[in-house]
C-alpha positions, 0 to 999 in steps of 0.5 A, spaced: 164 315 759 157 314 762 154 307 766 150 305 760 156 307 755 160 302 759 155 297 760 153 297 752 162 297 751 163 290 756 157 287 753 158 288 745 165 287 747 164 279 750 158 278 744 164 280 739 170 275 743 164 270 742 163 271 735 170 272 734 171 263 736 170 263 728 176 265 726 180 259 726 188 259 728 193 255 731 195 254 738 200 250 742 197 244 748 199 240 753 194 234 754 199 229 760 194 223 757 195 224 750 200 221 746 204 225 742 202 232 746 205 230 753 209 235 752 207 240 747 203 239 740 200 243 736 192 243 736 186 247 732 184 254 735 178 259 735 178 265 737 182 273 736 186 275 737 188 270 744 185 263 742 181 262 747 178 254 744 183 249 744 181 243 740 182 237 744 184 231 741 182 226 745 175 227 745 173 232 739 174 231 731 181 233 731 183 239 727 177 243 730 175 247 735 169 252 736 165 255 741 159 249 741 165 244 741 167 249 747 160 248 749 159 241 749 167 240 753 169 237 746 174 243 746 178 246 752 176 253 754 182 258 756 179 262 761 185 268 761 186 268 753 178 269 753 179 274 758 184 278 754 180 277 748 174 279 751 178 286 753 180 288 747 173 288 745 171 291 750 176 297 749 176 297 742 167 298 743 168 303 747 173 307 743 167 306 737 162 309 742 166 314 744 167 317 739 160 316 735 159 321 742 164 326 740 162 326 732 155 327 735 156 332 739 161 336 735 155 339 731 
C-alpha cells in the first residue's frame, strides 16, 4: 500500500470514528461524586463500535451524549475506546481502497 493510500486509510478513518458519535448506545460509568454511579451505573453512549462519548450525568442532559457535548467537556471522552473505534475504521477504509485498487488494475 502506497503513503498516500495509508494516509487517505487513517484520515477517513478518524472522520468515520467521528461521525460514527451518532450512533447512540449504552455503556457503563463510574463517576466517584456522582450518587448512584459511585460504583457502576449505566449511562448514554455514542460511538461504534467501542462508545467512546459517555454521558456524564452530573453536568450534561442526562440521557445523552455526543461528539459536541464531547466537545464542550459536558460528556466524557474515552481516549482508548476511540482509539479502537478509530482503528477499525481505519482498517476497514484501507480494506475499501485497496480493493478499489485491485478492481482498477485487474483491467
Amino acid at each position: 500500500m502506497s503513503v498516500r493510500l495509508l494516509l487517505l486509510s487513517i484520515a477517513a478513518g478518524i472522520l468515520l470514528a467521528l461521525l460514527s458519535s451518532a450512533a447512540p448506545g449504552r455503556a457503563q460509568a463510574t463517576y466517584s461524586e456522582i450518587m448512584g454511579c459511585e460504583t457502576r451505573c449505566e449511562v448514554a453512549a455514542a460511538g461504534w463500535p467501542a462508545p467512546y462519548l459517555v454521558d456524564y450525568p452530573g453536568i450534561s442532559v442526562v440521557g445523552s451524549a455526543n461528539l459536541s457535548g464531547g466537545l464542550l467537556g459536558e460528556d466524557k471522552f474515552r481516549l482508548l475506546p476511540f482509539l479502537l473505534t478509530a482503528l477499525f475504521w481505519i482498517a476497514l477504509a484501507a480494506a475499501a481502497f485497496f480493493w478499489r485498487r485491485g478492481k482498477g488494475t485487474a483491467r
